[in-house]
N, C-alpha and C positions, 0 to 999 in steps of 0.2 A: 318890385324887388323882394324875394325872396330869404327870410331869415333863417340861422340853423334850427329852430325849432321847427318852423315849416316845412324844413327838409327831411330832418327827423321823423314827420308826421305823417308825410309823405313817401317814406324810404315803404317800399315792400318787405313783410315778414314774409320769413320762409311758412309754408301752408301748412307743414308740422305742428308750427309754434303757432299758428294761430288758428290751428283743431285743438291742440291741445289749453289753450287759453281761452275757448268756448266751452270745451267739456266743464273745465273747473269753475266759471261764471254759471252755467249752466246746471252743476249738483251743488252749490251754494245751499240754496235754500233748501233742498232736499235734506240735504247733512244734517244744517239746524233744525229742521222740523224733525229728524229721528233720534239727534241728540235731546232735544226736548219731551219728545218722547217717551226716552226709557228714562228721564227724571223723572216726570209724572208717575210713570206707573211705578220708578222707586218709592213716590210717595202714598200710592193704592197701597203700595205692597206694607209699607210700613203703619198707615193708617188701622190696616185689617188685620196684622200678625200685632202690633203692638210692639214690636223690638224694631231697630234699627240695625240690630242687628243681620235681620231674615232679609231684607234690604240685600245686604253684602254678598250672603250666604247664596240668595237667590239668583244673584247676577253672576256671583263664581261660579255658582253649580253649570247656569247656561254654557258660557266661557269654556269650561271646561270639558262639559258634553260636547261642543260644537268641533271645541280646536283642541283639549290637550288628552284626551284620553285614548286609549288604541284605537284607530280608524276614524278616532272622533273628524278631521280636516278632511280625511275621504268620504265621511259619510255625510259632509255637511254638503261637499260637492256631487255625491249622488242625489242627493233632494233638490240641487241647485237646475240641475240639467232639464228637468220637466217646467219646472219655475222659467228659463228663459226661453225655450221654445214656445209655453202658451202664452206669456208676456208678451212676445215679439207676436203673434196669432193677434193678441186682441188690441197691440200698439197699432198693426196696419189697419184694422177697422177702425179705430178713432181718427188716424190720419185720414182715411177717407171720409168722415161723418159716421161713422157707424158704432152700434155700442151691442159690439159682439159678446154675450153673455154665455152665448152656447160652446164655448171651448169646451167645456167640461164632458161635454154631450160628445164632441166629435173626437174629441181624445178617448173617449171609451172607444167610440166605432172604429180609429185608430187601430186601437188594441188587440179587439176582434176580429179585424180584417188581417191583421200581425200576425196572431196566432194563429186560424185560417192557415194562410199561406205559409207559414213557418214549419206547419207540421205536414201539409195537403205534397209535399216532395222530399223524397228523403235521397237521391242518389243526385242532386246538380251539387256542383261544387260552388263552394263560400264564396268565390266573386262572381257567381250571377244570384244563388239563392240567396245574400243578405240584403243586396240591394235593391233585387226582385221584391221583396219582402216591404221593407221598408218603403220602398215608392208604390207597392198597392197600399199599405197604411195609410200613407199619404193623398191618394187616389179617392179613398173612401173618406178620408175625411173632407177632403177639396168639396166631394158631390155631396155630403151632408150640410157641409157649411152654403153651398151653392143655392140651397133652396129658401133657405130663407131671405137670402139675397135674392135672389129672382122672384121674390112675391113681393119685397120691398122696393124692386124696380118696375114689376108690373102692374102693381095691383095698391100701391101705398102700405102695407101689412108693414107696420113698424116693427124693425128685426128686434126690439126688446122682447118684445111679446111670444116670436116663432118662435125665435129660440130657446127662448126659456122652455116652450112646449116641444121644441126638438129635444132638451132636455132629458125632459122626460122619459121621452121617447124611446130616446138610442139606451136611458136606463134598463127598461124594460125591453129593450129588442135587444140587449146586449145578454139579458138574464137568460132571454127566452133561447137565444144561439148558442150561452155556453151548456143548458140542457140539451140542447139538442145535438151536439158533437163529443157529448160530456165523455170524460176516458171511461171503457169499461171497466180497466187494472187500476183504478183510483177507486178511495173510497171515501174522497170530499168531489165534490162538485166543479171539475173543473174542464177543458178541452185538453187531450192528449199533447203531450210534451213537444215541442218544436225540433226539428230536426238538428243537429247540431251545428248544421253547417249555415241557420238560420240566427245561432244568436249573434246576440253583439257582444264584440269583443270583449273581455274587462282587460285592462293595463295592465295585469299579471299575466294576460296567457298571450302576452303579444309575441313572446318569445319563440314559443311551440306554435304558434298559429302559423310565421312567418316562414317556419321550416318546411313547409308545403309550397312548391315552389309556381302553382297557379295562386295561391294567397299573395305570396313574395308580388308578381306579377302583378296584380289587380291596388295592392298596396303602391308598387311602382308610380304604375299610371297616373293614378289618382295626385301622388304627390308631385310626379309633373307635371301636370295641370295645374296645381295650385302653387309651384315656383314658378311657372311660366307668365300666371299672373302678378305674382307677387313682384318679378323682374321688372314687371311692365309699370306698375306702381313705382318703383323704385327710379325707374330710369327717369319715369314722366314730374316726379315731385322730389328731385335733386337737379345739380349740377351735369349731372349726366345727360340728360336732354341736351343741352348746349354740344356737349362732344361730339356725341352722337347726332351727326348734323341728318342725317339718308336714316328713311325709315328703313331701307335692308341693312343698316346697321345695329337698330335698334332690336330688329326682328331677329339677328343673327346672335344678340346678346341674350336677349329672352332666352332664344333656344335654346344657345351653348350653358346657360345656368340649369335650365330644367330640366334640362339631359341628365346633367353633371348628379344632378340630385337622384333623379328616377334612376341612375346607373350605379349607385354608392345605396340606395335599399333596395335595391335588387339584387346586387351581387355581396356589398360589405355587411350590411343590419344582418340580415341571417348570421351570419355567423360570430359579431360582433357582439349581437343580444344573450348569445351563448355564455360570451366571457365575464360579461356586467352588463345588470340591466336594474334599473332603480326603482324598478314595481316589482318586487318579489312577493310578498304578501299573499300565498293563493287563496284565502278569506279575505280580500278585499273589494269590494264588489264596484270600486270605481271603474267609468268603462267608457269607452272611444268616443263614446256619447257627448262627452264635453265638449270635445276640438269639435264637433260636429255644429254642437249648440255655437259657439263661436262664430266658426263658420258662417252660421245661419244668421248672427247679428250682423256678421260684416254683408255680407249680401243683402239683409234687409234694410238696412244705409245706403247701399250703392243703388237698389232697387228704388226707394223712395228717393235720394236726392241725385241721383246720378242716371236714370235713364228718363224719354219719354212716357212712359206708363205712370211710372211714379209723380212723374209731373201731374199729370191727370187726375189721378188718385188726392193727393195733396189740394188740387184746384176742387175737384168736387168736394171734397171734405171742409175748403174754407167756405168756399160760394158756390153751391148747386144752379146757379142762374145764371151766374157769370161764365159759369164755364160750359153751361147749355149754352150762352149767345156764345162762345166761342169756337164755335163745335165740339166739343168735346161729348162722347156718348156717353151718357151719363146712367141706361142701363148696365151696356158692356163693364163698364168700372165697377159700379156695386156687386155686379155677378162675380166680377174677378177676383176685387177685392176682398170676397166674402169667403171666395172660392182658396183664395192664397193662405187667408188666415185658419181656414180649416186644415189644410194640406200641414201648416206647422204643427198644430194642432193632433194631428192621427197622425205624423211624426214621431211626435212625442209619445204618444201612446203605444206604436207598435217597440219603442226603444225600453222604453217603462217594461211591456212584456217580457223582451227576449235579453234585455241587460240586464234587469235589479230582480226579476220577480225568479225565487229559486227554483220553480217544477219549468220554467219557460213556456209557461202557457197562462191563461187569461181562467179567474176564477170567479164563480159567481158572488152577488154581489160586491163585486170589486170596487171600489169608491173610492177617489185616489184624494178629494177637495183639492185638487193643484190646478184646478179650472178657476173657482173664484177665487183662490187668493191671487192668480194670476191678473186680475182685473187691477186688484191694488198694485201688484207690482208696476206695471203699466201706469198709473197715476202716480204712483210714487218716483218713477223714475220722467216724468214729463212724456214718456211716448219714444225716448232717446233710445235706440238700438245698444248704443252701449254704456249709458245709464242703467239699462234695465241688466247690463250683466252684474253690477254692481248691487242696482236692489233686488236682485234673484239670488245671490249669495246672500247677502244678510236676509232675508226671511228661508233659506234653505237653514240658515245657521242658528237662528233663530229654533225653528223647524226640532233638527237636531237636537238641539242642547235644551228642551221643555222637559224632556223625563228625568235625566240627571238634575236641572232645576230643582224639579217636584221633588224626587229623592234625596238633595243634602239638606233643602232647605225646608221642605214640607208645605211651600206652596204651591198653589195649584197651577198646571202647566198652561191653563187657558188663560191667564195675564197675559201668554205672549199674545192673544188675539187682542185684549186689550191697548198695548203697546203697537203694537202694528196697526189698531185702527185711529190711536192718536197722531201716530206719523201720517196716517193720510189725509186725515181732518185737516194738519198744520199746513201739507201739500195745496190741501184744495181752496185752503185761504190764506194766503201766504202773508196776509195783513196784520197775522196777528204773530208772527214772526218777527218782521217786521216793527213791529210796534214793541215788542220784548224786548228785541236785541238793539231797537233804536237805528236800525237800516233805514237809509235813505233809497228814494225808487229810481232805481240806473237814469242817469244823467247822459244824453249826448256826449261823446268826446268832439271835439272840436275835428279830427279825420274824419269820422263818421258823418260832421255835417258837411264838409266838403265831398264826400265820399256820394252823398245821398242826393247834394247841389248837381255835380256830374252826371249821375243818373237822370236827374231830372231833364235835364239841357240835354242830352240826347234822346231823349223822348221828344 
């Protein structure tokens, strides 16, 4: 006999509420490890300045570089956008077992394969040349990252080791390429200027971009595709499932939405963007790159928990043995996986070139560090695709707001490395968090043991 609490316990949450009740169990400790944190280093700061004041001064000045000064919010989210693609790059190599350290390396080759092809065509039009562009970035980074991968599936060659020496590598082969393409009309050391129709958009020129009416087009497409998913989500994790009894009904709704969409910025945004458009700012260098990064977390989620591959990937990363007796190829994976995390990787790079950087082109010694701090992101965010959007703004914001720091308060803008590497110390030992704030270590609920009883009993 059944009581209302059992029933309770029992009733099904809608999958909204209970993604959104993992995410927030889930940056728990995170949060307290960064709020502890920046106490700490209030207290470096105050230890070393001798005022408690410089404390204050030091944390407004950040604050205020990050989020309240002109462009400060845009340009926290320009540093943010490199932050969550190479996060997301070295979160799928931990998920697999792997401790991808050469993002750095493959985000330069990124770069220079970006700007390569950004300048190497000057007459295709912006919906083949950007994303021509961007998926050879991509291409090259994939086959950079693939090698160390394939010497760690053939030969044992632990990826810590290559890639830190592909590193290097692509440093100096990256030097060596932009000598070798260097503009002769420049008189710094750089690769000639990307074609136009090669950069990435920034959010101010979406206006003028759209008025070309193969742009309109290629913008179209793309956004029907991505309501067509979006529908599909929609219908499958609501009420609407049930109505919609006939997949030709479901299939007919998807469509009739993503039409709906791809036919209203085709034909209305053009001219809509004309009358009001809330990115005016033509110094603002925020740019399409974000929905992109986005983008790229929610497919890196669906990718790891929602296909076979991912499954795979996950399995060799927990137990290489378990998942060789179970067939799973466990070269294939590390190649892949190695291969995927590059590919985000020389993403971000080619975006880096042809969005933020002003000549659009790739300069020598170019040295971005958003490779390693990207490792902490990734640990600071648990591996969580969209965790990590969260600790990629705060260390882009971070990022941002160290020179205004330096400047109100007169300390030194490298505390932020300080502060950033206590939140990931608190991350990696979460005991002493725990032991501060007097957290108890998650308890069984009483569903969960029935929950996990069930599971058993069908095995």
């Amino acid at each position: 006999m059944s009581t209302n609490s059992d029933a309770a316990l029992q009733k099904p949450k809608s999958s909204l509420l209970n993604f959104l009740m993992q995410v927030l169990r889930s940056m728990s400790m995170p949060l307290l490890a960064v709020a502890t944190a920046f106490v700490l280093g209030g207290l470096v700061i105050w230890a070393v300045s001798g005022s408690l004041l410089s404390v204050f001064q030091a944390y407004q000045g950040m604050i205020q570089g990050a989020f309240i000064q002109q462009r400060g919010f845009s340009e926290s989210l320009v540093a943010t956008i490199p932050y969550i693609f190479l996060s997301l790059a070295v979160a799928i190599g931990f998920k697999s077992g792997l401790f991808n350290i050469g993002v750095e390396g493959q985000f330069d080759i990124g770069a220079i394969v970006g700007a390569f092809v950004g300048q190497a065509f000057h007459n295709l039009p912006a919906i083949i040349h950007l994303p021509l562009t961007l998926l050879c970035a991509a291409l090259g980074g994939a086959i950079w990252a693939a090698i160390p991968g394939f010497l760690k599936a053939r030969t044992g060659a632990h990826e810590v080791i290559t890639t830190i020496m592909m590193n290097y590598i692509s440093f100096r082969l990256t030097e060596y390429l932009v000598n070798l393409l260097k503009d002769p009309l420049s008189s710094a050391v750089q690769t000639p200027p990307s074609a136009q129709s090669a950069w990435v958009w920034s959010l101010s020129s979406i206006p003028q971009r759209i008025q070309d009416p193969l742009n309109a087009l290629g913008v179209a497409i793309f956004l029907t595709f991505l309501a067509f998913l979006l529908a599909r989500w929609i219908i499958g994790s609501t009420n609407l499932k049930e109505r919609l009894k006939s997949v030709g009904q479901k299939r007919l709704a998807c469509l009739g939405f993503a039409l709906v969409i791809g036919l209203f910025v085709f034909f209305v945004l053009p001219a809509l963007s004309k009358v009001y458009w809330p990115f005016n700012d033509p110094y603002d260098r925020l740019h399409i790159g974000l929905f992109l990064a986005i983008l790229a977390s929610i497919l890196v989620y669906w990718l790891l928990w929602k296909t076979t591959l991912g499954f795979e990937l996950r399995t060799v990363g927990a137990n290489p043995n378990a998942a060789r007796y179970a067939g799973v190829n466990i070269t294939r994976n590390i190649v892949v996986a190695m291969a995927i995390s590059g590919a985000l990787a020389g993403f971000a790079g080619a975006i880096e070139v042809l969005g933020v950087s002003s000549c659009h082109c790739q300069q020598v010694f170019y040295s971005s560090g958003y490779g390693f701090d990207a490792i902490a992101i990734a640990l600071l965010a648990k591996n969580d695709p969209f965790g990590i959007l969260a600790a990629a703004f705060l260390f882009g914001a971070m990022r941002n707001g160290a020179d205004v720091m330096e400047l109100n308060s007169g300390v030194s803008k490298y505390i932020i490395s300080l502060i950033q590497a206590l939140a990931l110390l608190f991350v990696a030992a979460p005991a002493i968090i725990r032991t501060v704030f007097r957290i108890k270590e998650k308890q069984q609920t009483k569903a969960e043991v029935l929950q996990t009883a069930g599971r058993e009993e069908k095995k």
